[in-house]
C-alpha positions in Angstrom: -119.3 150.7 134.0 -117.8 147.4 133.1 -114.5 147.8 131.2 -113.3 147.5 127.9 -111.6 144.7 126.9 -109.5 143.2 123.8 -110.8 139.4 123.1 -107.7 137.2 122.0 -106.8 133.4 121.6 -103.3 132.6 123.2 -101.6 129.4 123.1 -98.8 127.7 124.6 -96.4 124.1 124.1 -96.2 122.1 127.1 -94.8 119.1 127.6 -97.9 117.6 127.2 -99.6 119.3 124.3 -100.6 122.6 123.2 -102.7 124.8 125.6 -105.3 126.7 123.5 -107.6 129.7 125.5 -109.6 132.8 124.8 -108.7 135.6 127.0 -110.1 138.8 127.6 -107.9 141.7 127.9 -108.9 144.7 129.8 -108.0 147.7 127.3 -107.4 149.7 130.5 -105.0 149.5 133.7 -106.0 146.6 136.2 -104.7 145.6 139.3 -102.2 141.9 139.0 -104.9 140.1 140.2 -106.8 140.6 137.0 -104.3 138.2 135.7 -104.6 135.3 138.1 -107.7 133.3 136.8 -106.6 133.2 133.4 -103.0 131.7 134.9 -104.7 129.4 136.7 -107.3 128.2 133.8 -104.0 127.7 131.7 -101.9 125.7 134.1 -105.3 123.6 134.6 -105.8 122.6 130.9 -101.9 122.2 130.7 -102.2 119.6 133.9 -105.4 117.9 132.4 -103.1 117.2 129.7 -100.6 115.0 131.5 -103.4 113.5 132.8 -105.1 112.1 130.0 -101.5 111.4 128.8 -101.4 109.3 132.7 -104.4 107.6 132.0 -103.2 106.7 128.2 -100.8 103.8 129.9 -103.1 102.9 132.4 -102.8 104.8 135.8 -105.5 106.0 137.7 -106.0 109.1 139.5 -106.4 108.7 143.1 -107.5 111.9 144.1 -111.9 112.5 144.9 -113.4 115.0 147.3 -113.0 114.3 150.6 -109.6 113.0 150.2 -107.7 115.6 151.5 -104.3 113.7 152.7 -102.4 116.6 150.9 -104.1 119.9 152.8 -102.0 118.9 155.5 -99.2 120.3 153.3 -97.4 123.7 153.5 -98.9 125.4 150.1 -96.8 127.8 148.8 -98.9 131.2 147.4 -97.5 133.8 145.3 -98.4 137.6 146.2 -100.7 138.0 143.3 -103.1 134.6 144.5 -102.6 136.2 148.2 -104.3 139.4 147.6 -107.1 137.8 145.2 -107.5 135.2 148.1 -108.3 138.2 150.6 -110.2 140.1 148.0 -112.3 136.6 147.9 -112.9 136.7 151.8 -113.3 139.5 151.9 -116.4 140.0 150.4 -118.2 136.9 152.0 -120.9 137.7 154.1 -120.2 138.6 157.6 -120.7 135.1 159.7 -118.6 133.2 157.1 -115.8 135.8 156.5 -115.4 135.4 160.3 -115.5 131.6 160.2 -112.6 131.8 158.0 -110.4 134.4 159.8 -111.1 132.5 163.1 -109.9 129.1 161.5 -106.9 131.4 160.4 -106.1 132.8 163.6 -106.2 129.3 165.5 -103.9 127.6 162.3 -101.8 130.6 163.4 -102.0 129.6 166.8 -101.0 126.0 166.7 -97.9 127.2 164.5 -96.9 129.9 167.5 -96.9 127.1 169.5 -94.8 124.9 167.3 -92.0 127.4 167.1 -93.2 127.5 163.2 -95.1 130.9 163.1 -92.0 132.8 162.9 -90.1 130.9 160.4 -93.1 131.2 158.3 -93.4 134.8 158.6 -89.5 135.2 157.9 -90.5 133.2 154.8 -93.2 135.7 153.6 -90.8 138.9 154.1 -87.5 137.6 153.0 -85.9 140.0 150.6 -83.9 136.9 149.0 -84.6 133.9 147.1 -85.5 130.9 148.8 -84.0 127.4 147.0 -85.9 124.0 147.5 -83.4 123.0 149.6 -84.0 126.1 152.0 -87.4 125.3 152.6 -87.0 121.3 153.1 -86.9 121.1 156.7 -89.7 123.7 157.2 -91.8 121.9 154.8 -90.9 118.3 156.9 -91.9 120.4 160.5 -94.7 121.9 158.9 -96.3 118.6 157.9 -95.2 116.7 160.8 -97.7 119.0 162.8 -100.8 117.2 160.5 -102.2 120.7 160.9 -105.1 121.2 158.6 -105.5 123.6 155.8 -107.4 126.6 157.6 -110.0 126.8 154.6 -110.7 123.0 155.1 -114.4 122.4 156.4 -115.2 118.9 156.9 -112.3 117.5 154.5 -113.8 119.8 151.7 -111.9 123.2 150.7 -114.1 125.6 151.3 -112.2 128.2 148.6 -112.2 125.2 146.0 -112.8 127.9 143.4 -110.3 130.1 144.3 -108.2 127.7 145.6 -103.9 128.5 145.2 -102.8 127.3 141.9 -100.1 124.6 144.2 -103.2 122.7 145.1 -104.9 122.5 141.7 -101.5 120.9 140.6 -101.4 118.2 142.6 -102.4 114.8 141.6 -101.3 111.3 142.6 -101.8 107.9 140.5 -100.7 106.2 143.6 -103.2 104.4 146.0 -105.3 107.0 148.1 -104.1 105.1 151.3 -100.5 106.1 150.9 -101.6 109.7 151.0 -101.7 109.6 154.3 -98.4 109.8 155.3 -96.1 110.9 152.0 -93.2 111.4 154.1 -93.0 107.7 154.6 -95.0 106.2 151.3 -93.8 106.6 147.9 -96.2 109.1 146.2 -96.8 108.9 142.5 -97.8 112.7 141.8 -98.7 113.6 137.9 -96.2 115.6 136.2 -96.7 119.6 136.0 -96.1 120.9 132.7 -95.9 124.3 134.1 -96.4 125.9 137.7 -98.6 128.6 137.9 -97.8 129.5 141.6 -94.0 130.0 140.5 -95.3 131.8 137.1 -97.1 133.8 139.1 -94.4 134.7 141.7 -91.8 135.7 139.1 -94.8 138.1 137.8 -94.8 140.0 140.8 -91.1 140.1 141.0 -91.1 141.5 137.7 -93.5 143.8 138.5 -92.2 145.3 141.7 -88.3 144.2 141.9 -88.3 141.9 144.5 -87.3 138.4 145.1 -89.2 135.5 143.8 -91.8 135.0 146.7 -93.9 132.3 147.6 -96.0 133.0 150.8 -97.1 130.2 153.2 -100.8 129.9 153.0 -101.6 130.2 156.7 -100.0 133.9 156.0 -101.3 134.6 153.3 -104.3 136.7 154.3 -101.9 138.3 157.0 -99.1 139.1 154.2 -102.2 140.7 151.6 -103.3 143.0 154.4 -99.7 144.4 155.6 -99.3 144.9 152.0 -102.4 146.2 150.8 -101.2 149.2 149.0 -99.1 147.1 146.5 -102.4 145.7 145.8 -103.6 148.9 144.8 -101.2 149.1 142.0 -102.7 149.0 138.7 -100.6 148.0 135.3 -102.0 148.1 131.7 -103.7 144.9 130.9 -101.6 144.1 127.9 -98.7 144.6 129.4 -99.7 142.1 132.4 -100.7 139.3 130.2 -97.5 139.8 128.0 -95.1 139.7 131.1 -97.3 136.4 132.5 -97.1 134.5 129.0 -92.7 135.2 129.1 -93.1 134.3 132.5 -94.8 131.0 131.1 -92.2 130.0 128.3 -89.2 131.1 130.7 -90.4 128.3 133.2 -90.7 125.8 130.3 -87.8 126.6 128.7 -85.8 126.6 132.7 -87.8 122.9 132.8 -86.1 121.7 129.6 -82.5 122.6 130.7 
C-alpha cells in the first residue's frame, strides 16, 4: 500500500536564481534516503542555472557522454547517497549486480595495492571532521592512480541515474582535451550554487550526531552494508525535508561569508 503523502511547492535563492520544485512529502516515517532524489533534483535545477548564466557571456560546456576525464576522480558520497546507492544495486538482477560488485572489488584491489585502501577506509569511519586541506594529498594520490570509476562501463556511468550528487555538479567550459589531466591543465569548472553531497552529509550528521562525512565512492557500498542498520532508521517525512531545506540555506548562507 503506497503511502500517503503531503504535495508542496518549495523554493530556494541561489546565487543563480530562484529554484522552484513540487515535492511530495510522505505523511508517514521514511528512511533518509527518501530525501535524496528530491536533494539531488534541486541542486540540478540550481546548477542548470549557472549554466545558462555560463552560456549568457559565451562559454561552452565541454562535457558529452563518453567524456569521462573526471571519473578518474575521488567522488566524495555522503551516507544518505551510499545506502540509496546499495539499495539501487541491490535490486539489479543477478548477473549485473555481480558485474558491479566484481568491478568494486578489483577498484578495491588496485587501491590495496597502492597503499590507498586504508586511508580511504580511515576516511569513511573517522569520527572527526575532515577539512579540504586534509584530504588534498589523498585526493592528488588517488587520481595519480588514473583508476577508473568502478560503475564506469565503456566510458559511460552505468548508475547515471543514481549517480552521487559530486558528479552531477561538475561541469567544465574549458576545452575537453585539458580534462585529461586537471592536475596539470587549468580547468574551468561551472560554479555550484549549492552542494548537495555536503547538504546531504550535514543531514546525516544532524540526524545521528556524528561528524560531517563524506565517504569515498569505491567504499561506499562497503561503508552502506557495515552500517546497514542506521539505514533502517526511519524519521517523519516532514521533519526530513525541513532539516534538508536548513541544511540548504545554512550552506548558502556559509557560501556568502
Amino acid at each position: 500500500m503506497a503511502q500517503a503523502v503531503e504535495r508542496l511547492e518549495i523554493s530556494v535563492n541561489t546565487p543563480a536564481g530562484q529554484v522552484t520544485t513540487p515535492v511530495e512529502v510522505p505523511v508517514g516515517f521514511v528512511p533518509v534516503t527518501e530525501i535524496v532524489p528530491l536533494l539531488r533534483r534541486m541542486g540540478e535545477q540550481a546548477l542548470a542555472l549557472e549554466q545558462r548564466r555560463a552560456e549568457a557571456t559565451g562559454q561552452r560546456i565541454s562535457c558529452r557522454m563518453g567524456c569521462a576525464a573526471c571519473c578518474r576522480m575521488l567522488v566524495p558520497i555522503s551516507a544518505p547517497e551510499a545506502f540509496a546507492l546499495r539499495d539501487k544495486i541491490l535490486a539489479l538482477p543477478d548477473a549485473q549486480q555481480r558485474t558491479r560488485l566484481d568491478r568494486v572489488s578489483a577498484a578495491r584491489a588496485r587501491l590495496d595495492q597502492a597503499g590507498l585502501l586504508s586511508r580511504l577506509r580511515d576516511i569513511a569511519e573517522t569520527d572527526r571532521q575532515l577539512s579540504d586541506e586534509d584530504m588534498e594529498q589523498t585526493n592528488r594520490d588517488y587520481y595519480a592512480l588514473r583508476l577508473p570509476c568502478p560503475f564506469l562501463d565503456n566510458e559511460i556511468c552505468s548508475i547515471y541515474e543514481d549517480r552521487p550528487a559530486a558528479c552531477r555538479e561538475l561541469l567544465v567550459t574549458s576545452p575537453a582535451e585539458l580534462c585529461q589531466d586537471i592536475a596539470r591543465n587549468p580547468v574551468r569548472p561551472v560554479s555550484v550554487p549549492v552542494r548537495m553531497s555536503t547538504v546531504l552529509a550535514m543531514l546525516w550528521a544532524d540526524l545521528t550526531g556524528g561528524p560531517v562525512r563524506l565517504i569515498p565512492l569505491p567504499l561506499a557500498l562497503e561503508w552502506a552494508e557495515r552500517h546497514h542498520t542506521e539505514r533502517e532508521r526511519t524519521w517523519k517525512g516532514s521533519m526530513l525535508l525541513e532539516k534538508a531545506l536548513e541544511k540548504v540555506g545554512r550552506f548558502l548562507n556559509y557560501c556568502k561569508m
